[in-house]
N, CA, C and O atoms as a Maestro MAE file, in Angstrom:
{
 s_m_m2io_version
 :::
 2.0.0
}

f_m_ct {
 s_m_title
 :::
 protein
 m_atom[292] {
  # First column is atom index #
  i_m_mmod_type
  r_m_x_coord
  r_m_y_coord
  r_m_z_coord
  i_m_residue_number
  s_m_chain_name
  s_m_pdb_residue_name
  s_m_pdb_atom_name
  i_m_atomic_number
  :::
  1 25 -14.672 21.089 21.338 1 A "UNK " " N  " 7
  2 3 -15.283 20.296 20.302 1 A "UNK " " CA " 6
  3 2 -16.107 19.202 20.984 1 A "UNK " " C  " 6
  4 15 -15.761 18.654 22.031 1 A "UNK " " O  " 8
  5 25 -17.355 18.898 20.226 2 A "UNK " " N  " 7
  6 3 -18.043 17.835 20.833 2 A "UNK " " CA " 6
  7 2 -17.525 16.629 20.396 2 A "UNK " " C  " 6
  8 15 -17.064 16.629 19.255 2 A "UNK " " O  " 8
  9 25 -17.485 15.406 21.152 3 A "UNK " " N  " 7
  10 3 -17.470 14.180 20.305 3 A "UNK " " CA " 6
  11 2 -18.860 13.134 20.531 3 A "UNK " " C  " 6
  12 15 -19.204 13.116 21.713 3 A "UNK " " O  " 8
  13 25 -19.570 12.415 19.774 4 A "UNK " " N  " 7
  14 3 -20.631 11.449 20.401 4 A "UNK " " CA " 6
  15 2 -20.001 10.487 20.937 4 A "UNK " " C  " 6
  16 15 -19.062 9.821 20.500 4 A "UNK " " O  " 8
  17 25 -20.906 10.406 22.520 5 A "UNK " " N  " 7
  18 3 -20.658 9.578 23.468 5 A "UNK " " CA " 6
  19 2 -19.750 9.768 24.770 5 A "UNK " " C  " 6
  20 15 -19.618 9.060 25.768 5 A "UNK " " O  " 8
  21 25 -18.951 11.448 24.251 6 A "UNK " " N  " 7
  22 3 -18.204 11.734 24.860 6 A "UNK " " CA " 6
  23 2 -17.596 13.041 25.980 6 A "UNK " " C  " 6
  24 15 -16.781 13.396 26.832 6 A "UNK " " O  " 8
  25 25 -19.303 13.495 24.751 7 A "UNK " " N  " 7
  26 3 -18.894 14.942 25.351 7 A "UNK " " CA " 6
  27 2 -18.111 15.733 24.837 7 A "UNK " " C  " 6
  28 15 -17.440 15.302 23.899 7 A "UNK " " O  " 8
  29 25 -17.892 17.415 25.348 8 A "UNK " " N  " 7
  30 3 -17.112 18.359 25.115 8 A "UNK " " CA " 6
  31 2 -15.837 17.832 25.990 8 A "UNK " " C  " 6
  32 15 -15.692 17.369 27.122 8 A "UNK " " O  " 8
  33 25 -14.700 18.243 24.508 9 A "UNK " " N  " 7
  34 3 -13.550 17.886 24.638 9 A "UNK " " CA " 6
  35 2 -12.510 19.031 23.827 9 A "UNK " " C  " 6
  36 15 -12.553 19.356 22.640 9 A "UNK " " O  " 8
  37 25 -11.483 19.560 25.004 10 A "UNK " " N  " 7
  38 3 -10.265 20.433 24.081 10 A "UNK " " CA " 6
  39 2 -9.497 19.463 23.784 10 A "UNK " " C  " 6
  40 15 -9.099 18.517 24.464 10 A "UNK " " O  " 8
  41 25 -9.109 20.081 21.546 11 A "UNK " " N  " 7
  42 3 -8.822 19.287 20.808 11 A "UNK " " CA " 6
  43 2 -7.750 20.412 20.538 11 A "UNK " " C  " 6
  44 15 -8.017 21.609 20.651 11 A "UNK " " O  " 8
  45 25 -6.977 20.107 20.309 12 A "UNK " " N  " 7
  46 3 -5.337 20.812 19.940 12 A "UNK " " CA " 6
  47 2 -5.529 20.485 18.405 12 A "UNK " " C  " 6
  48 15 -5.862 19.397 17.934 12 A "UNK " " O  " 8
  49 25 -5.239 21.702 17.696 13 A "UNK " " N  " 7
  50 3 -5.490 21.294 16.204 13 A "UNK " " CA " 6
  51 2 -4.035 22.038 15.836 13 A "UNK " " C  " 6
  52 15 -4.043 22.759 14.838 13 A "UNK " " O  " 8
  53 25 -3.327 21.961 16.262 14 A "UNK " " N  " 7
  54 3 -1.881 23.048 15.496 14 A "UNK " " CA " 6
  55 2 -1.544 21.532 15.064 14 A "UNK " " C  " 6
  56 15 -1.860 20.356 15.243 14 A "UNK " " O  " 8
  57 25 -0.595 22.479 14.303 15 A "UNK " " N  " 7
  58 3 0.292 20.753 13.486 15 A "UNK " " CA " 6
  59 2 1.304 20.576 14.077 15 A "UNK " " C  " 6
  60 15 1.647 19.409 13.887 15 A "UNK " " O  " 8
  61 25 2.014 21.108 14.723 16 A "UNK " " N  " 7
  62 3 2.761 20.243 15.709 16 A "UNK " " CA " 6
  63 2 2.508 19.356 16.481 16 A "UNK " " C  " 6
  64 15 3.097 18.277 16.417 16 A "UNK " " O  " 8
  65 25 1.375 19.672 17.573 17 A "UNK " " N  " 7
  66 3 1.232 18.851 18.636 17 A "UNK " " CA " 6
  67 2 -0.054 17.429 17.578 17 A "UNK " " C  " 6
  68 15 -0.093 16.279 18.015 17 A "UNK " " O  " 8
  69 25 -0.639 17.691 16.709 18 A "UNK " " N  " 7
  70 3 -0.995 17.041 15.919 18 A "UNK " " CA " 6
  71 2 -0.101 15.523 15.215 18 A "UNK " " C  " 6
  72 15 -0.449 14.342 15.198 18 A "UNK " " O  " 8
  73 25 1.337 16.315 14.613 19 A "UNK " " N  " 7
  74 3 1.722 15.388 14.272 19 A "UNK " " CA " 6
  75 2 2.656 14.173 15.009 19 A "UNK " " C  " 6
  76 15 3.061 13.062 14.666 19 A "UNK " " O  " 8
  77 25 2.776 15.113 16.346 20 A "UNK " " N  " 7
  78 3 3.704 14.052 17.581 20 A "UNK " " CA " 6
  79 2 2.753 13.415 17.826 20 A "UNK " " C  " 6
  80 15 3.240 12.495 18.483 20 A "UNK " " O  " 8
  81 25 1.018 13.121 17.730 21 A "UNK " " N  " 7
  82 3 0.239 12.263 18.689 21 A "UNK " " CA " 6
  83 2 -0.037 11.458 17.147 21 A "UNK " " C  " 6
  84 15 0.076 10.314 17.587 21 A "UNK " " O  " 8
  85 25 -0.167 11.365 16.459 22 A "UNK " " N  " 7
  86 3 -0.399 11.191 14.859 22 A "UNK " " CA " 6
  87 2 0.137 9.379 14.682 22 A "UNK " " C  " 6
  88 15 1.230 8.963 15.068 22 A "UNK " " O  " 8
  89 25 -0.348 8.995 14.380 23 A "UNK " " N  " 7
  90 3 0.128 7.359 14.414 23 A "UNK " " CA " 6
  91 2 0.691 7.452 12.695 23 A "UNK " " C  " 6
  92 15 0.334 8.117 11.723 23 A "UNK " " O  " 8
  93 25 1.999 6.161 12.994 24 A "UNK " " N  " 7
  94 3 2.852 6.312 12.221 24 A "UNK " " CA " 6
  95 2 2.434 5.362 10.643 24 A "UNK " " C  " 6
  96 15 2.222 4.170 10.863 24 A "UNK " " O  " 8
  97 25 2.316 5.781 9.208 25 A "UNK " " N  " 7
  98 3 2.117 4.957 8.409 25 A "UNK " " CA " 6
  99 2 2.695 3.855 8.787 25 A "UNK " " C  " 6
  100 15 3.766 3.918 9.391 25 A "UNK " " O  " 8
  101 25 2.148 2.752 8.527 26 A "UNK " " N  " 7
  102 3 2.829 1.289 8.191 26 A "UNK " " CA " 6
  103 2 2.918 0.985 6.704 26 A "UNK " " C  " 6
  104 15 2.755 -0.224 6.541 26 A "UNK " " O  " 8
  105 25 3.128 1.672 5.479 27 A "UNK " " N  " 7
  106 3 2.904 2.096 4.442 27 A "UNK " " CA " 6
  107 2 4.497 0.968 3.917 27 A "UNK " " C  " 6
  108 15 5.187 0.990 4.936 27 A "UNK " " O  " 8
  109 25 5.098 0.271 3.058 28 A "UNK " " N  " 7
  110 3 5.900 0.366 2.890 28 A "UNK " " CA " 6
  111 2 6.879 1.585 2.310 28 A "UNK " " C  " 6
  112 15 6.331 2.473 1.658 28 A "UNK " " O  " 8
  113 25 7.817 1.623 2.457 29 A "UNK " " N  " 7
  114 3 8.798 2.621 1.419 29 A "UNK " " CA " 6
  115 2 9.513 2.461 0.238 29 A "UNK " " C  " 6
  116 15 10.035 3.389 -0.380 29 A "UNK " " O  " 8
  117 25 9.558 0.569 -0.272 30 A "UNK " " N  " 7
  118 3 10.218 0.603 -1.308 30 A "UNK " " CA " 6
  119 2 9.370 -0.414 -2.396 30 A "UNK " " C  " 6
  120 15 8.668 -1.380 -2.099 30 A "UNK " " O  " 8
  121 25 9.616 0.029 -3.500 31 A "UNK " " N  " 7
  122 3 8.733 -0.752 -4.670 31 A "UNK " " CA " 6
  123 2 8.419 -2.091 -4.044 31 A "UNK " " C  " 6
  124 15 7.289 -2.407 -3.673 31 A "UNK " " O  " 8
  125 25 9.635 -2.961 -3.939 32 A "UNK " " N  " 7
  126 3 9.686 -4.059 -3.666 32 A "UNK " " CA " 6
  127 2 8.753 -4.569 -1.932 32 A "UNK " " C  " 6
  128 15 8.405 -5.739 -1.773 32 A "UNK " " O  " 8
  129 25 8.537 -3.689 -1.034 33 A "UNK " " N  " 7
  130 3 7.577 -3.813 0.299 33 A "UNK " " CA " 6
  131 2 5.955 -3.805 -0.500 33 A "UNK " " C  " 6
  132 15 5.011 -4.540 -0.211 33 A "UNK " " O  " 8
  133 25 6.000 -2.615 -1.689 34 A "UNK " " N  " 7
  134 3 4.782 -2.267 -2.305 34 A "UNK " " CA " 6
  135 2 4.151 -3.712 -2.891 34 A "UNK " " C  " 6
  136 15 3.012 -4.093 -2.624 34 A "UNK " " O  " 8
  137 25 5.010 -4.372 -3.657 35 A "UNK " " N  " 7
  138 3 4.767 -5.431 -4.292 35 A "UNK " " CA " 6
  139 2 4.411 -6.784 -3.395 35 A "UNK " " C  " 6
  140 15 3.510 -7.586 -3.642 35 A "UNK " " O  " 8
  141 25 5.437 -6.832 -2.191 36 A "UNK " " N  " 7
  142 3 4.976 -7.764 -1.847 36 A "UNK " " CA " 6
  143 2 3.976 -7.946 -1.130 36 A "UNK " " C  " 6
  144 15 3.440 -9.024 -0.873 36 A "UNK " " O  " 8
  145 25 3.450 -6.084 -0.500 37 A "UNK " " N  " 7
  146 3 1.941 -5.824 0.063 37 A "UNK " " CA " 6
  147 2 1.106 -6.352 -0.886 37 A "UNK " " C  " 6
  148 15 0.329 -7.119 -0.317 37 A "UNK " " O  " 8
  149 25 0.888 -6.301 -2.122 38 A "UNK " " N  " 7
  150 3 0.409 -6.646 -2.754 38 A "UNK " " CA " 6
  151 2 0.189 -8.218 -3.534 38 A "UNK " " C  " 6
  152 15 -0.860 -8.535 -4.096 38 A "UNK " " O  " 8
  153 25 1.244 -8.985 -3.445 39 A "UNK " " N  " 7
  154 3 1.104 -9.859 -3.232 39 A "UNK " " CA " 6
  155 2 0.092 -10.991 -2.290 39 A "UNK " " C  " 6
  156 15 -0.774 -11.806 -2.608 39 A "UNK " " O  " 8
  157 25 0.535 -10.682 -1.352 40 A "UNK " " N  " 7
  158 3 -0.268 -10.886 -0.124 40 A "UNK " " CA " 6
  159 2 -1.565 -10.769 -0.138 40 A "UNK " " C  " 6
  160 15 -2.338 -11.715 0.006 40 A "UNK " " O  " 8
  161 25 -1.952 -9.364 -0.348 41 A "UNK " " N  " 7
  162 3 -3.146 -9.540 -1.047 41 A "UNK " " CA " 6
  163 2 -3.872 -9.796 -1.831 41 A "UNK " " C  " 6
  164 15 -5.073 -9.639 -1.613 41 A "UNK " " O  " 8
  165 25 -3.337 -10.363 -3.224 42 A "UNK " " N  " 7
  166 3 -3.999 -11.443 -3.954 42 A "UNK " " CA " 6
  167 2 -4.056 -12.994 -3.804 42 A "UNK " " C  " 6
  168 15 -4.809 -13.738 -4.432 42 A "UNK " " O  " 8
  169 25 -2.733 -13.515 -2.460 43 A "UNK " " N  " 7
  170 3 -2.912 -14.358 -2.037 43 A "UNK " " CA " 6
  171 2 -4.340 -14.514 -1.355 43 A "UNK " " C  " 6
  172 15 -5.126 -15.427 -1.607 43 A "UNK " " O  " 8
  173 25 -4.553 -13.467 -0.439 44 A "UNK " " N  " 7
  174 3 -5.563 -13.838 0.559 44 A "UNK " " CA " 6
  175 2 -7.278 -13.584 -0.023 44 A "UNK " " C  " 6
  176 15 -8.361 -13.954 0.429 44 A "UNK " " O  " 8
  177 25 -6.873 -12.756 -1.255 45 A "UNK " " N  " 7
  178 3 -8.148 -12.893 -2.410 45 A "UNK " " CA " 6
  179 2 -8.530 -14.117 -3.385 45 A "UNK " " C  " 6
  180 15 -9.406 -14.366 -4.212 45 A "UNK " " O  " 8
  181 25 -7.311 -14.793 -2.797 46 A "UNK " " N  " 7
  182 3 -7.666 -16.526 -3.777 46 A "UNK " " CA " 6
  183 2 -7.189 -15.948 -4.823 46 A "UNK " " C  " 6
  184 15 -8.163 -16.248 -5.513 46 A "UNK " " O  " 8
  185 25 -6.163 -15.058 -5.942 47 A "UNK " " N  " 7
  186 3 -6.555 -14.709 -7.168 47 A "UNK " " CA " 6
  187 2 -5.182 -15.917 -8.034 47 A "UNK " " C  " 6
  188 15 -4.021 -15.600 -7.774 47 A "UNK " " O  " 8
  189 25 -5.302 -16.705 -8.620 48 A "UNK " " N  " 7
  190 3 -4.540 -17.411 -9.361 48 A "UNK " " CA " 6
  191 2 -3.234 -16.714 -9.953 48 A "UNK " " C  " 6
  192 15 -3.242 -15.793 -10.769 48 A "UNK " " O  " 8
  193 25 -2.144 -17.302 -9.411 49 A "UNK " " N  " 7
  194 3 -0.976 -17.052 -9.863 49 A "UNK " " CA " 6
  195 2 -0.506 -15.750 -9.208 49 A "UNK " " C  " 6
  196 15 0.184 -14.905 -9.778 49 A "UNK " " O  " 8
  197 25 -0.885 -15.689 -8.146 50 A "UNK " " N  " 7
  198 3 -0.727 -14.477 -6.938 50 A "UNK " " CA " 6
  199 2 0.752 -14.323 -6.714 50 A "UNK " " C  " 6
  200 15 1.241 -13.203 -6.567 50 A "UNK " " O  " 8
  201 25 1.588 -15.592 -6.680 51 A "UNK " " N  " 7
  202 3 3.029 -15.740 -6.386 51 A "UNK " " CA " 6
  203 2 3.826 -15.446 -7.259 51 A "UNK " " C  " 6
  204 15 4.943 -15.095 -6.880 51 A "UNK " " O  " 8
  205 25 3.592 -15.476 -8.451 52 A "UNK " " N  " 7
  206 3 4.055 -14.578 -9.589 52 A "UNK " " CA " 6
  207 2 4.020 -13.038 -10.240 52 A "UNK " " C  " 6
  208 15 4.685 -12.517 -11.135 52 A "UNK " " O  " 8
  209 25 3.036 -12.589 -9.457 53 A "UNK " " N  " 7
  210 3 2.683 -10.819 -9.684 53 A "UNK " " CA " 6
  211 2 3.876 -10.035 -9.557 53 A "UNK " " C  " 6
  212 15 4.266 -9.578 -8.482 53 A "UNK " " O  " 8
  213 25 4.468 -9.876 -10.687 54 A "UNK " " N  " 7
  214 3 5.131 -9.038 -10.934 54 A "UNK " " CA " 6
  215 2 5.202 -7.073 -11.035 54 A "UNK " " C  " 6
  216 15 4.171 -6.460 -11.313 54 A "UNK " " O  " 8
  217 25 5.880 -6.692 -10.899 55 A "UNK " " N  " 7
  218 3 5.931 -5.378 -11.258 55 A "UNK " " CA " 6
  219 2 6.969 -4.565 -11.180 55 A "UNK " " C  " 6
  220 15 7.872 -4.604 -10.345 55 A "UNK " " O  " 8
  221 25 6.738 -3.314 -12.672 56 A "UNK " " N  " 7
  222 3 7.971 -2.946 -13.669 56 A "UNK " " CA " 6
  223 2 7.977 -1.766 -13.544 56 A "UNK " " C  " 6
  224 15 6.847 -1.288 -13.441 56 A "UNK " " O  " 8
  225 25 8.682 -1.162 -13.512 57 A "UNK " " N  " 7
  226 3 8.799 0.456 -13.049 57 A "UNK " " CA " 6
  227 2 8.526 1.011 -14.693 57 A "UNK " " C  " 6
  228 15 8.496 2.239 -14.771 57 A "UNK " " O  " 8
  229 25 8.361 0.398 -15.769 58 A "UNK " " N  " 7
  230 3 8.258 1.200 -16.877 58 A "UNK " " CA " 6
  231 2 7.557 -0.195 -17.787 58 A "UNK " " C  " 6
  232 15 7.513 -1.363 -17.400 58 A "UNK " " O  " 8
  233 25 7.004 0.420 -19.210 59 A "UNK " " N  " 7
  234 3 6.730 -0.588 -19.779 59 A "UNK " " CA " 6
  235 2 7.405 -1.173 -20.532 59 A "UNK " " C  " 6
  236 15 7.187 -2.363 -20.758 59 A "UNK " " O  " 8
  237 25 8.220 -0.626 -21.012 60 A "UNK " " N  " 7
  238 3 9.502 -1.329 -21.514 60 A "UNK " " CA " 6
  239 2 10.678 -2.372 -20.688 60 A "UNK " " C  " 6
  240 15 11.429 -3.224 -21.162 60 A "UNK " " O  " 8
  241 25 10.512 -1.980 -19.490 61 A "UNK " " N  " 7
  242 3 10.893 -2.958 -18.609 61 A "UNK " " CA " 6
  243 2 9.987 -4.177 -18.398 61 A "UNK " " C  " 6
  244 15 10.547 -5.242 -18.137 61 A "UNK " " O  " 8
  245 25 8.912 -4.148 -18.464 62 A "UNK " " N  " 7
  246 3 7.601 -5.162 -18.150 62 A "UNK " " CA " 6
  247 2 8.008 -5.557 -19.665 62 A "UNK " " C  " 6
  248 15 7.305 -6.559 -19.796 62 A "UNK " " O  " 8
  249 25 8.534 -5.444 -20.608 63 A "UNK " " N  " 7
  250 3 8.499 -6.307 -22.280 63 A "UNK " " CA " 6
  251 2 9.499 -7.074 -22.022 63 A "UNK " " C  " 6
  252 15 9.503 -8.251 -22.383 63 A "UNK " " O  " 8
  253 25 10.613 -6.450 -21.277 64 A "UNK " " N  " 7
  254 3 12.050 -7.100 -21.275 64 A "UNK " " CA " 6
  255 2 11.927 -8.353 -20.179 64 A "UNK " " C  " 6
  256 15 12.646 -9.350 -20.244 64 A "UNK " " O  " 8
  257 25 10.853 -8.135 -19.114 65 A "UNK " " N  " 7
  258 3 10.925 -9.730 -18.158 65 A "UNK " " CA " 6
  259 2 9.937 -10.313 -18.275 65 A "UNK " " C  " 6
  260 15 9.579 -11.075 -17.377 65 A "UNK " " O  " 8
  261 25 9.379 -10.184 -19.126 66 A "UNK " " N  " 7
  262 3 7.750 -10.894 -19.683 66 A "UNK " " CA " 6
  263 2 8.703 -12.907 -19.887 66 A "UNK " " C  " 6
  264 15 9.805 -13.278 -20.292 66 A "UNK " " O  " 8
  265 25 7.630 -13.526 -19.409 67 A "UNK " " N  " 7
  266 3 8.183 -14.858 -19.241 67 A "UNK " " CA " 6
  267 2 8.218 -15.781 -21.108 67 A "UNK " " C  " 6
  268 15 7.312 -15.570 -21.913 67 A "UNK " " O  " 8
  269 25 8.924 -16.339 -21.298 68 A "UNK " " N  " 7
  270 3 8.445 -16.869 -22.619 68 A "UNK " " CA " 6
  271 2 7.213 -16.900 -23.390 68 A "UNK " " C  " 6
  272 15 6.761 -16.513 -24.467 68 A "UNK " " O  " 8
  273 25 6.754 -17.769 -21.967 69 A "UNK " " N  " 7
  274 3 5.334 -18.572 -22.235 69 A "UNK " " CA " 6
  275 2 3.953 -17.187 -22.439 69 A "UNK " " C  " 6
  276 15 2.763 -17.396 -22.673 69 A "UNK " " O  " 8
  277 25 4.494 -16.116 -22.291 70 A "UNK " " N  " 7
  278 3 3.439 -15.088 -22.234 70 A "UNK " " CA " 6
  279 2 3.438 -14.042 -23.762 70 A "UNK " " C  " 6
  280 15 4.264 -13.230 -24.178 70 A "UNK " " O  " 8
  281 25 2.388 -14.416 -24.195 71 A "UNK " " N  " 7
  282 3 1.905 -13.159 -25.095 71 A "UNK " " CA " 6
  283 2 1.954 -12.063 -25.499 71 A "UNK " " C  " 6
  284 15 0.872 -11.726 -25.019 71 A "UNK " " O  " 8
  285 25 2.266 -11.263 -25.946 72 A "UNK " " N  " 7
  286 3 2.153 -9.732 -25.638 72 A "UNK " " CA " 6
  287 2 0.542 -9.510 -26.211 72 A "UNK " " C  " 6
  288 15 0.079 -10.141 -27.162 72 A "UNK " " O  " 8
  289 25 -0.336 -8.290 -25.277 73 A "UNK " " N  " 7
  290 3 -1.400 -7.781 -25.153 73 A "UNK " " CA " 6
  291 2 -1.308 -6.477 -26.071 73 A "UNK " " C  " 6
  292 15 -2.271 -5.716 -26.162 73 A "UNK " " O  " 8
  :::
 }
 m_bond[291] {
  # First column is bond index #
  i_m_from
  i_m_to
  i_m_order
  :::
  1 1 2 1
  2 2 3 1
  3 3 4 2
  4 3 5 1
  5 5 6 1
  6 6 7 1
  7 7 8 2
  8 7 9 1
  9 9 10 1
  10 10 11 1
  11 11 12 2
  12 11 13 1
  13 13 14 1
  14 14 15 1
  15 15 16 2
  16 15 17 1
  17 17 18 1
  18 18 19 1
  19 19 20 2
  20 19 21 1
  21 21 22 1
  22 22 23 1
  23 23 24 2
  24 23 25 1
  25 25 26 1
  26 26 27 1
  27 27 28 2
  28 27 29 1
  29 29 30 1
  30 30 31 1
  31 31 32 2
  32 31 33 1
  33 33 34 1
  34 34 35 1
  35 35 36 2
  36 35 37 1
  37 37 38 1
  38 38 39 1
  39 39 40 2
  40 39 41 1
  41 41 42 1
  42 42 43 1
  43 43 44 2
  44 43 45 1
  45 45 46 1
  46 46 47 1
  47 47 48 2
  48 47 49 1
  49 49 50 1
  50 50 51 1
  51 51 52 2
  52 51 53 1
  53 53 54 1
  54 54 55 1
  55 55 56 2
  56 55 57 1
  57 57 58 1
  58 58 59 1
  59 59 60 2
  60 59 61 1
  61 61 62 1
  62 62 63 1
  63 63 64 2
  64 63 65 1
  65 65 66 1
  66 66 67 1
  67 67 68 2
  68 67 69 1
  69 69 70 1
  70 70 71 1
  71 71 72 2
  72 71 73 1
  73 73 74 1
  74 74 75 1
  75 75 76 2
  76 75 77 1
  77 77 78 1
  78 78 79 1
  79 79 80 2
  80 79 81 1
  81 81 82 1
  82 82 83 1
  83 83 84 2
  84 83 85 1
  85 85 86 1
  86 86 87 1
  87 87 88 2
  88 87 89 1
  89 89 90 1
  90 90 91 1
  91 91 92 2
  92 91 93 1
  93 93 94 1
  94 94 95 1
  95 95 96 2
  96 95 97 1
  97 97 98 1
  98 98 99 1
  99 99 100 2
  100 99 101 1
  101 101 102 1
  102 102 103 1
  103 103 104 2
  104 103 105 1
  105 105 106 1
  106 106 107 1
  107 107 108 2
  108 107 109 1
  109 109 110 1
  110 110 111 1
  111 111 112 2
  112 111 113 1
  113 113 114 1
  114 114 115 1
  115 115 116 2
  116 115 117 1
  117 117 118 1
  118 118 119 1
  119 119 120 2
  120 119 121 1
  121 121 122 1
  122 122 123 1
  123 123 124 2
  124 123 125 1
  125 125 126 1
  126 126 127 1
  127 127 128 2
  128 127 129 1
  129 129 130 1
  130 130 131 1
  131 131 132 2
  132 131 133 1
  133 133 134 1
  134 134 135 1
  135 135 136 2
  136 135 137 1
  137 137 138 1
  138 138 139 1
  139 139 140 2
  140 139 141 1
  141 141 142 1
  142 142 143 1
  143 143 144 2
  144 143 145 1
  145 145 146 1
  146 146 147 1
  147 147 148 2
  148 147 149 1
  149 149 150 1
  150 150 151 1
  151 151 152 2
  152 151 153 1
  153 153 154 1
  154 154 155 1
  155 155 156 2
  156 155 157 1
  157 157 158 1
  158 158 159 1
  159 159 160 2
  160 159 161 1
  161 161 162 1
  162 162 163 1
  163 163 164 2
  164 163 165 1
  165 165 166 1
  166 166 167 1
  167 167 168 2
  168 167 169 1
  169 169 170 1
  170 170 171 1
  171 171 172 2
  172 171 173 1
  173 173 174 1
  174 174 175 1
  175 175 176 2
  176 175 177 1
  177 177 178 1
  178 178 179 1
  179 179 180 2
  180 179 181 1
  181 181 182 1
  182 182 183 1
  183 183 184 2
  184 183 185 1
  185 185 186 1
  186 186 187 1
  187 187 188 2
  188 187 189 1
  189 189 190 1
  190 190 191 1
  191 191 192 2
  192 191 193 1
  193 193 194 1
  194 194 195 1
  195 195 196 2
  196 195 197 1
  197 197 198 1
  198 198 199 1
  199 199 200 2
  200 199 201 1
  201 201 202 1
  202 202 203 1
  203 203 204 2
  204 203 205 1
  205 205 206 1
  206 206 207 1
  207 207 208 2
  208 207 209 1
  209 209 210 1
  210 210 211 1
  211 211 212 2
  212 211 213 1
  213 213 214 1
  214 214 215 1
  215 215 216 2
  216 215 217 1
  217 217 218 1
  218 218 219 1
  219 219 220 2
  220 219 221 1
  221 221 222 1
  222 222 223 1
  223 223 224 2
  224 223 225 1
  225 225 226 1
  226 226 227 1
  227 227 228 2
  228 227 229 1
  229 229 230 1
  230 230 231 1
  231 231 232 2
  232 231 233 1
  233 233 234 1
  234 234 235 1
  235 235 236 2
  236 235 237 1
  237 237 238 1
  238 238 239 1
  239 239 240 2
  240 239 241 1
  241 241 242 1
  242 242 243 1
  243 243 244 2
  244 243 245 1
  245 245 246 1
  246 246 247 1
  247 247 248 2
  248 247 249 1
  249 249 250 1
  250 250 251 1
  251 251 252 2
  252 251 253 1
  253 253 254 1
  254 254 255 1
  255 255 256 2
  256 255 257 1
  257 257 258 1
  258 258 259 1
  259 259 260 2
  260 259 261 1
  261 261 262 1
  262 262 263 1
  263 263 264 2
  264 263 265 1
  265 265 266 1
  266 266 267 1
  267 267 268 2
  268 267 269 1
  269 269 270 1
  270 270 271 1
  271 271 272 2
  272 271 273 1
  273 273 274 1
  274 274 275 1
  275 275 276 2
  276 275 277 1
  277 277 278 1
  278 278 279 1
  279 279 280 2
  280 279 281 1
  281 281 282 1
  282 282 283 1
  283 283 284 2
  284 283 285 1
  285 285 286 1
  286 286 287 1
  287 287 288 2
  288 287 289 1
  289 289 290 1
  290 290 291 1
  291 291 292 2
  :::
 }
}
């Protein structure tokens, strides 16, 4: 296979030797890693009330921890 800049290069395409050289997700695994990835990133987007972003595995769960002070939509 060619690469630019690099030249012809043998590239091992089986999925074995593929997935041992394969870099590992940094993905979280649980709702709660998901959320606070996300968090984070509305912190660092400036988005108001970033520290409060919640999230409900159903919508009936999101009715049941809805804060007083909030509306229903």
């Amino acid at each position: 296979m060619s690469f630019p800049a690099a030249g012809w290069r043998w590239v091992d395409l089986c999925w074995d030797h593929g997935m041992a050289v394969r870099r590992r997700s940094r993905l979280p695994a649980t709702l709660e890693g998901i959320a606070a990835d996300l968090r984070a990133a509305a912190r660092e987007a400036g988005l108001p009330g970033a520290e409060r972003i919640t999230f409900y595995s159903s919508f009936e769960a999101a009715v049941r921890g809805r804060r007083d002070d909030e509306e229903p939509r």
